[in-house]
N, C-alpha and C positions, 0 to 999 in steps of 0.2 A: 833792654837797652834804653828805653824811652822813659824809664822809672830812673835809670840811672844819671843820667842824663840831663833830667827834669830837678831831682835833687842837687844832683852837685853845681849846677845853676842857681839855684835857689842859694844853695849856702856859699858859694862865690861870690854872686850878687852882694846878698848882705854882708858877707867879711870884708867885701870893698867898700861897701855904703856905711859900713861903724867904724869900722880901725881904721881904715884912708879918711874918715870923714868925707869921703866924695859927695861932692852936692849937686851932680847933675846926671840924675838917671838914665834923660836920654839919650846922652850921650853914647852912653854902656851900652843900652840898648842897639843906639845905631851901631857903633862898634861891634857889638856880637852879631850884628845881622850883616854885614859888610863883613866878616871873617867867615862865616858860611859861605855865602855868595859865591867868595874868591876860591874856600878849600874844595865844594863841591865843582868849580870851572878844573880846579887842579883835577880833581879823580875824574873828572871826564876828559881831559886832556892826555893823562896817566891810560886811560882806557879802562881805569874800575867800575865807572859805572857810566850809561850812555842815556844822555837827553837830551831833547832837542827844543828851541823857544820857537814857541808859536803865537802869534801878537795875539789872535783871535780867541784864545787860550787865557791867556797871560791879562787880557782886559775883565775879564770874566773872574777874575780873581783880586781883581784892585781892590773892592769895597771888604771884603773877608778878611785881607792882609790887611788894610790900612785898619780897622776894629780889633784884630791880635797885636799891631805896632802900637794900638790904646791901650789894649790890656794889659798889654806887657809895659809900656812906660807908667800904669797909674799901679802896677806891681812894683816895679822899682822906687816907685815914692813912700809906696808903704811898706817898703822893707827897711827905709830908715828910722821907722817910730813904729814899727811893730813886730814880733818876735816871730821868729820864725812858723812854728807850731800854727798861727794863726793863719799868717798866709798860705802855709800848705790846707789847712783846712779849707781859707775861701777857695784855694784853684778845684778843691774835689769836687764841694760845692758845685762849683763852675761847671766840670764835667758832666755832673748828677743833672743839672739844667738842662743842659747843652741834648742830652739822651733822653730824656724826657719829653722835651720839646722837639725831639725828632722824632718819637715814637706819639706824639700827641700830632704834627703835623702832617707827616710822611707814612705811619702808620708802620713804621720798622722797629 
């Protein structure tokens, strides 16, 4: 689900950023995370799925989100002057980082 997901973001993303000519990534950005936000309050409302905000929680997560709402806007800049192919390579990359550096820090 998460491969599926992950792509067809990626190629929406850029079908919006070349043929709308859209020139503002963050936007889209904020928009696609403000459409979570509301559909997951929906299925918890619905009762499909149940979570609860906990501030103490929630603060503990500021710096993590605000570094993926970077990631993800300096993705959106580079899906207007670069093709596809490439930025799914930097995000694997990214990953390949990301598991390395937890198994160099944390030892997992």
């Amino acid at each position: 689900m998460y491969m599926v997901t992950a792509v067809a973001m990626t190629l929406i993303n850029k079908y919006i950023l070349s043929v709308y000519k859209f020139t503002f990534p963050n936007a889209m950005v904020l928009f696609q995370q403000v459409s979570v936000i509301l559909f997951m309050l929906l299925l918890r409302k619905l009762g499909v799925i149940k979570f609860n905000i906990i501030l103490s929680n929630a603060l503990k997560w500021v710096t993590p989100c605000c570094l993926f709402v970077l990631m993800l806007s300096t993705s959106g800049y580079a899906l207007q002057y670069l093709p596809v192919p490439m930025i799914t390579v930097f995000k694997n990359l990214g990953l390949c980082m990301t598991a390395i550096g937890d198994s160099f820090f944390f030892g997992a």
